[in-house]
C-alpha positions in Angstrom: 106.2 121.6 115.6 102.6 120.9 115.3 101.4 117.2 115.2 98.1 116.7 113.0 96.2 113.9 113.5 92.9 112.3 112.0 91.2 109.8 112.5 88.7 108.2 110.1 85.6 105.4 109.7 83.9 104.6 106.5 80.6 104.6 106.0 80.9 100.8 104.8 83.7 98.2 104.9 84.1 98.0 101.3 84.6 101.6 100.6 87.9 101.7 104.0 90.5 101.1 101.0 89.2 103.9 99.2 89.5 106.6 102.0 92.8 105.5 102.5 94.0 105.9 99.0 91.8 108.9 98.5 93.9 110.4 101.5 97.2 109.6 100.0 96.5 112.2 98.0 97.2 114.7 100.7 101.3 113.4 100.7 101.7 115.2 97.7 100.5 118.9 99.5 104.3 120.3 100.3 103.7 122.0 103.5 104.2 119.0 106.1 107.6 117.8 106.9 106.3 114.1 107.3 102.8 112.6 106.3 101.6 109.3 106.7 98.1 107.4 106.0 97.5 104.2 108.0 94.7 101.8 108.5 94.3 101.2 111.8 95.3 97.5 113.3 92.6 98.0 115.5 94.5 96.1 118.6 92.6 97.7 121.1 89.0 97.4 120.9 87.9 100.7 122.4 88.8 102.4 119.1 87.7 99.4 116.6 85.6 102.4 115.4 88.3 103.6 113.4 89.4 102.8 110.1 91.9 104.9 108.7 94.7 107.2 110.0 96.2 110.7 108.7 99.3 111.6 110.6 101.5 114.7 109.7 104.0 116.7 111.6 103.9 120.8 109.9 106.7 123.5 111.5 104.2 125.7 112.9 101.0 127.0 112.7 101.6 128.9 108.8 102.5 125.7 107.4 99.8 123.8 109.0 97.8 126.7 107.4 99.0 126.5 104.2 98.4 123.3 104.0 94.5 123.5 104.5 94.3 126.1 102.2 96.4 124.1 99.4 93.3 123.5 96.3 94.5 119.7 96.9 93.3 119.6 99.8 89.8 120.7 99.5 89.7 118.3 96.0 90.8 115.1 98.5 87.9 116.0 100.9 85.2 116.2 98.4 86.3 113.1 97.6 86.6 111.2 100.6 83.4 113.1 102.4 80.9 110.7 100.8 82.7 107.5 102.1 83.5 108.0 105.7 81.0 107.9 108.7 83.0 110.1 111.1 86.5 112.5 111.2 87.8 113.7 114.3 90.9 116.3 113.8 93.8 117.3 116.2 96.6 119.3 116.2 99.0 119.6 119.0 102.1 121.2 119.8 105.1 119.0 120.1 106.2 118.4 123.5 103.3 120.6 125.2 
């Protein structure tokens, strides 16, 4: 199982509800077996920097795959670009 998470900050306060619905968007993409979009409760202030969370768990490396390539996907970003400040991206194997 591959574990894909992203972490995101807006560009301005205002516009941190809009990433997060923006991502939402990304649920309806078939190809993970559980999605999620969070805002971050920003408990520990090392990572205050962070706004919003994307976590989503894909069977392997195809569906993960699949899922970037899905035309929703590259819609959603186009749209969420503009508002956020920085994205950093990982996937991991389960259990590695």
């Amino acid at each position: 199982m591959i574990r894909h998470i992203v972490f995101f900050s807006a560009r301005r306060k205002e516009d941190v509800e809009a990433v997060r619905t923006g991502l939402l968007a990304l649920g309806d993409i078939p190809h993970s077996s559980l999605f999620e979009v969070t805002l971050n409760t920003k408990v520990d202030p090392l990572s205050d920097e962070v706004d919003v969370v994307v976590y989503a768990e894909f069977a392997d490396d195809a569906a993960l795959a699949a899922y970037k390539a899905h035309p929703l996907y590259a819609r959603t970003t186009s749209k969420v670009k503009p508002l956020r400040e920085l994205r950093y991206s990982a996937d991991v194997v389960a259990g590695s």
